[in-house]
N, C-alpha and C positions, 0 to 999 in steps of 0.2 A: 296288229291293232287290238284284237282279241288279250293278247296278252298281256298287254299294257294297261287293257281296262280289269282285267283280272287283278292287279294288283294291289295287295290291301295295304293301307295304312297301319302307325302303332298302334295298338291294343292301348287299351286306359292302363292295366294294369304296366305294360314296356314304360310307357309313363311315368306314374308313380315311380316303378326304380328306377327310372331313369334321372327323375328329380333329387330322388332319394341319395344317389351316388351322387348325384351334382354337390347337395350340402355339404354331403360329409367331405367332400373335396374342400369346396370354401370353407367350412370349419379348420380344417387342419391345415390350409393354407392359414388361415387366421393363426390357428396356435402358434406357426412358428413366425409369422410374422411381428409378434407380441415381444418377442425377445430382442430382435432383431431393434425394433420402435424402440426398447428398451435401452439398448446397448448406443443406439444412436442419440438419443436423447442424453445419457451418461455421456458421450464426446462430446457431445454438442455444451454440456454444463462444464466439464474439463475445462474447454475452450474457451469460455467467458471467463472462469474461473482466475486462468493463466494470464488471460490478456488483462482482468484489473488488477494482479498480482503484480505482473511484469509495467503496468503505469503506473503504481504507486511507487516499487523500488524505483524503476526509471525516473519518476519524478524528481524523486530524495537526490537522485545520484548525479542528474544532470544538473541538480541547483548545486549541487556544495563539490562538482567534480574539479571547480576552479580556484576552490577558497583558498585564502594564505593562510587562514588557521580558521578553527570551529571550535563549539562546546555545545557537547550534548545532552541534558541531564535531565533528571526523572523530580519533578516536584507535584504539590501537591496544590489542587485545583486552589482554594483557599490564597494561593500564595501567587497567582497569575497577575493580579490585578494592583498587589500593593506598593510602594514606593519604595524605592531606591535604600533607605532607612532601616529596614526591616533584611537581615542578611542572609537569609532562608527564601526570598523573593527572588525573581527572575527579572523585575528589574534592578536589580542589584549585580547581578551578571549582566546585565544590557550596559549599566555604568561604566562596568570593568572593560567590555569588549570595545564601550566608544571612546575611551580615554585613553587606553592605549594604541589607540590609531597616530600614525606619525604623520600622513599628511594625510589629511581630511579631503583634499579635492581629486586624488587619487584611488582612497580606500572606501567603503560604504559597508553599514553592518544589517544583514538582514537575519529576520528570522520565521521559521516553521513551528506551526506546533499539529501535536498529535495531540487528539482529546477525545474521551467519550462525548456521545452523543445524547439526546433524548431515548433514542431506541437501543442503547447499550453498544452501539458500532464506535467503535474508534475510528476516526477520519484527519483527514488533512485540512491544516488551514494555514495559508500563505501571507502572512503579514507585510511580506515584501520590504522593502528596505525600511531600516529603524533610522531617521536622523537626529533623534534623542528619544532620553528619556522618558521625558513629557509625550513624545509621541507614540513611544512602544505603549508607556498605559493608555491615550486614546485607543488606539487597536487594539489592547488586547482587552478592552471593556464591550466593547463590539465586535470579537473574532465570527462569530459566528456569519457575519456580510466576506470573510475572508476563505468561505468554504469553496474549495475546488473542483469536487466531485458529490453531484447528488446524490443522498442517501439511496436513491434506489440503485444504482450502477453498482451498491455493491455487493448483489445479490443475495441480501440476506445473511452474509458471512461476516466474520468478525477477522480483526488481524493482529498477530504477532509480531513487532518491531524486535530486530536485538540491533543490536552497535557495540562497538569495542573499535578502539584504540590501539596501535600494534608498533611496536621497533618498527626502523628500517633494517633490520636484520638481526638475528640474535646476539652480534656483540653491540649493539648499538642502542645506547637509553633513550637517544631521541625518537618517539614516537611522532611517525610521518606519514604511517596508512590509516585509514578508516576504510573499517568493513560494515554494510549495513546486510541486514538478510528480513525477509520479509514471509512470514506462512501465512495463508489463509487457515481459518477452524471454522467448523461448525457449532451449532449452539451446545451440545456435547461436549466442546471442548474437542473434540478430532480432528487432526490438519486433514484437509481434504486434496491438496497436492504439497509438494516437498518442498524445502524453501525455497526462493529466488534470494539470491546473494549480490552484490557490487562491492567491488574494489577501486577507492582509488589514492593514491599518493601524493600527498601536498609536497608542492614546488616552491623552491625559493623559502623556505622556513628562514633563512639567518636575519629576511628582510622582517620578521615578524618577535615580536618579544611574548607574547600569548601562548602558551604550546597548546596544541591541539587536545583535546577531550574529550572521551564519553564515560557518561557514571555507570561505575564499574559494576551496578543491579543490572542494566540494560543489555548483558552480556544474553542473559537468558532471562528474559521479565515476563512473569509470568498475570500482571495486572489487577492490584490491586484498583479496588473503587477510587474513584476521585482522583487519581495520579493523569500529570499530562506528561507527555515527551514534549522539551521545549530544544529547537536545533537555532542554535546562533553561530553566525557565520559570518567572516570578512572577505570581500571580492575586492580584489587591487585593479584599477584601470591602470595597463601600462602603456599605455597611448596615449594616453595625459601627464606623462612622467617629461 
């Protein structure tokens, strides 16, 4: 009992370094945990990154993976809205694409455009099926109600579209793939992951008199001001046939 009551407690001073080691523990647990926060935060923006890269190609690729033919082409904002008349217009390609449809209750022409934004993002807008002319200029006077994905989802990044047109094989002229590839960049202009790519091969071409298209700047477009990507496309119901 004596001995037990003999026994002293820390001294203030055991204290002090006692606290003193404490800090500098949680300090340099801090330091490395800073990199670590770091590196996690970098996968974590990867990952968003990837997943609105891989919905935008995916988008592109699941709408036009079933088309009888397409045309892809790079015009200039000025030229969205004008009539049929005017042969530098896109609806002058929307004419072309619905006249030469062979049976109308079978075939339907839709189209995508890619356009700048107010905040300088290029985005998606879904016009959905054109069943004339007259109707593509209602939608594309009010594309803006046609937006798919809110400006914020795309975190701040901008994106690179290419397309190109391809044989079915090097001795063959008939062009019957479409390749789309999609980069995100940053305001810098730096891709910040590598491109997403999609392949697909139009079916049934003989049924089709239109051959397939993309303009040939589109290969590697690097975006001037006021350019849209305009994608028109024919989907055949063969269930209606």
């Amino acid at each position: 009992m004596k001995k037990l009551l003999k026994r002293k407690g820390f001294t203030l001073v055991e204290l002090i370094i006692a606290m003193c080691v404490s800090t500098l523990l949680i300090a340099a647990a801090m330091a490395m945990f800073g990199p670590v926060q770091s590196i996690i935060n970098s996968l974590h923006s990867d990952v968003n990154t990837n997943n609105v890269t891989d919905t935008i190609s995916g988008y592109i690729y699941t709408r036009m993976s079933k088309c009888s033919t397409y045309n892809v082409g790079l015009y200039d904002a000025t030229k969205i809205s004008v009539d049929a008349s005017d042969e530098a217009g896109v609806a002058k390609r929307v004419s072309a694409m619905i006249a030469d449809i062979e049976n109308p209750a079978i075939e339907q022409t839709y189209c995508i455009m890619i356009r700048q934004n107010t905040d300088d993002i290029y985005e998606l807008y879904d016009l959905g099926k054109i069943n004339s002319v007259s109707d593509y200029l209602t939608k594309a006077a009010d594309y803006e109600k046609y937006e798919l994905l809110d400006g914020e989802y795309y975190n701040g990044l901008n994106f690179k579209f290419s397309f190109s047109t391809t044989p079915q094989d090097a001795e063959s002229t008939d062009k019957k793939w479409c390749r789309i590839g999609v980069i995100p960049f940053d305001e810098n202009g730096e891709a910040v992951v590598s491109e997403r790519a999609q392949m697909f091969k139009l079916l049934n071409m003989s049924l089709t008199n239109v051959t397939p298209s993309s303009d040939p700047d589109l290969v590697d477009y690097t975006y001037p001001d006021d350019d849209v990507i305009v994608i028109l496309y024919r989907i055949k119901d063969y269930s209606k046939m």
